[in-house]
C-alpha positions as CSV (number, residue, x, y, z in Angstrom):
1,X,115.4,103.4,113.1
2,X,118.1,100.8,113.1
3,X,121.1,101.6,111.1
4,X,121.8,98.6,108.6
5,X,125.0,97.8,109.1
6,X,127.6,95.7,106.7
7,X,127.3,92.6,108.8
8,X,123.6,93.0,109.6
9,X,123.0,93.8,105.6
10,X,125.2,90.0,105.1
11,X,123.2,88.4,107.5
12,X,119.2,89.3,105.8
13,X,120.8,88.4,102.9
14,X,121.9,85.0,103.9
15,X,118.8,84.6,105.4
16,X,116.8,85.5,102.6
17,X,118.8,83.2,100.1
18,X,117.9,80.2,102.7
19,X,114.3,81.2,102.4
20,X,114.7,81.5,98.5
21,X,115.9,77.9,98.6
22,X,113.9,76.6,101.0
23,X,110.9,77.8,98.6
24,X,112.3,76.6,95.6
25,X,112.6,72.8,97.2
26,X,109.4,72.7,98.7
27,X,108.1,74.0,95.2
28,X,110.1,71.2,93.5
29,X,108.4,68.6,95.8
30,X,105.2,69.5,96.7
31,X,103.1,68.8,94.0
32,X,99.7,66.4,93.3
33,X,102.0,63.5,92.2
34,X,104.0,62.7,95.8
35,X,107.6,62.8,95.5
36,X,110.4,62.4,98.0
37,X,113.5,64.4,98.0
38,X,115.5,61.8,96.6
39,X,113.6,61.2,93.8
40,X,113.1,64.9,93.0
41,X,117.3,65.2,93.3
42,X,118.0,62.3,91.6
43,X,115.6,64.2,88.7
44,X,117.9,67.2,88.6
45,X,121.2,65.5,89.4
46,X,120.0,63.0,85.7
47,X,119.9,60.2,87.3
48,X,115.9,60.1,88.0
49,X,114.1,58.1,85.3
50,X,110.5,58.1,84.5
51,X,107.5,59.7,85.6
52,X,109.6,61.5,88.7
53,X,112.1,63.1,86.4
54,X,109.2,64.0,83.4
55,X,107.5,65.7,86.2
56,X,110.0,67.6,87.7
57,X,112.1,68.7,84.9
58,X,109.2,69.6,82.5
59,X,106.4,70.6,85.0
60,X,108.0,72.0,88.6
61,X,111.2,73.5,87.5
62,X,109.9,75.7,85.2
63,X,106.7,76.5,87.0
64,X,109.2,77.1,90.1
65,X,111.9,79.5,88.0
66,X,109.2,81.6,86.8
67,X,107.6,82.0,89.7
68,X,111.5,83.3,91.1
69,X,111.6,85.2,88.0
70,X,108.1,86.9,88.4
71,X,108.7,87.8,92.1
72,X,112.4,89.3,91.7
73,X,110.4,91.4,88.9
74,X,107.8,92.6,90.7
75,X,110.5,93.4,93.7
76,X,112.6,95.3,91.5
77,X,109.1,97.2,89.9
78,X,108.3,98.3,93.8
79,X,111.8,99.4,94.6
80,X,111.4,101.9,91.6
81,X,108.5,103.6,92.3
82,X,110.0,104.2,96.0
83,X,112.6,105.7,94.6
């Protein structure tokens, strides 16, 4: 077993926070109603105007937080019961 050292501990978390973001992106811009990056940033930046920004600030974003929400939960539910 591989001892987890402080460097190797900084660099899973890095990772991990890139594959957080990366998920929380594609979860702001994959969707039925085809967005492009721009218009989903120009949504959360205020600028977007319209349907883009309706759908992204009142559909994706919350449906994407929760879903963050929900899996840091059930993370933190599993690391209990191993302990």
């Amino acid at each position: 077993m591989k001892v987890l050292t402080r460097r190797r501990m900084a660099a899973v978390l890095a990772g991990l926070g890139v594959l957080l973001a990366l998920a929380v992106a594609l979860g702001l811009i994959v969707g039925p109603s085809a967005l492009s990056p721009a218009a989903v940033w120009n949504a959360l930046t205020g600028e977007g105007e319209g349907a883009a920004a309706d759908i992204v600030l009142r559909v994706r974003l919350p449906r994407v937080v929760l879903a963050a929400l929900v899996g840091a939960s059930l993370a933190v539910a599993g690391a209990l019961f191993q302990a």
